[in-house]
VEXDREN-2710 file (C-alpha; in Angstrom, 1 decimal):
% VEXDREN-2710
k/r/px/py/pz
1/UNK/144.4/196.9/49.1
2/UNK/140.9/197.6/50.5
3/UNK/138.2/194.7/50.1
4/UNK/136.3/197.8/48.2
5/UNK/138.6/198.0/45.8
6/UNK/139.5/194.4/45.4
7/UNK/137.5/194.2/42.1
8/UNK/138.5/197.8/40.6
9/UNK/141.8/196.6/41.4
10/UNK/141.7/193.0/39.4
11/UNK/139.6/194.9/36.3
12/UNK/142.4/197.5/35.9
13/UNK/145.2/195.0/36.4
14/UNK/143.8/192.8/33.9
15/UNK/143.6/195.6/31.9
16/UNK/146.8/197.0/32.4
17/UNK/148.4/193.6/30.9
18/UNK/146.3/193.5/28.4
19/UNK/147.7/197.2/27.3
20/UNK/151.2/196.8/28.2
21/UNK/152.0/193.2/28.6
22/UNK/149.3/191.4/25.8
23/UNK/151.9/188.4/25.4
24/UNK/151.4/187.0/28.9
25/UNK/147.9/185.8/28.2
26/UNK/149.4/184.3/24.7
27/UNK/151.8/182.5/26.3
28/UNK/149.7/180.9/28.7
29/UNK/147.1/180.2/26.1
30/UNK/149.5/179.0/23.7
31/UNK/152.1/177.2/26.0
32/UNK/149.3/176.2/28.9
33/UNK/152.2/176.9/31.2
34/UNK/154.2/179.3/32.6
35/UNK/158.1/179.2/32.4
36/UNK/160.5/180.8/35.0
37/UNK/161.0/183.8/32.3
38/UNK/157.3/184.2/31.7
39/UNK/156.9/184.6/36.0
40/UNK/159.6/186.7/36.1
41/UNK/157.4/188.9/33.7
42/UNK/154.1/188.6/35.2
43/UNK/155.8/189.7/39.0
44/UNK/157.4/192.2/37.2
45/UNK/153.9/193.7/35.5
46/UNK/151.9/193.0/38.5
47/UNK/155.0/195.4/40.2
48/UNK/154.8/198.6/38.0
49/UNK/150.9/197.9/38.2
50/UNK/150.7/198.2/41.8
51/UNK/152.8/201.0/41.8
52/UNK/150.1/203.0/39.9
53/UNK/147.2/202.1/41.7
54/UNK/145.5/204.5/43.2
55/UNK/143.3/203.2/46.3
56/UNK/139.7/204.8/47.3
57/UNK/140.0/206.8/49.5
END
């Protein structure tokens, strides 16, 4: 990733979760910690997130 589209990139991602993944931030509000399943999760939606990115050009 481009430093000019570091923070398009952490907006959309955030976003991204929040659309396809919302229990991620519940756990780790509720839980205030993250378990080896609940990584696995967040690699795993950070993955198909990347995936989709589409970089300046």
């Amino acid at each position: 990733i481009s430093v000019k589209d570091i923070k398009r990139f952490q907006s959309e991602m955030l976003e991204f979760i929040e659309v396809n993944n919302k229990n991620i931030f519940e756990e780790i509000r509720t839980k205030k910690q993250i378990s080896d399943e609940l990584n696995a999760t967040i690699k795993k939606t950070i993955t198909d997130f990347q995936s989709k990115f589409k970089k300046s050009e």
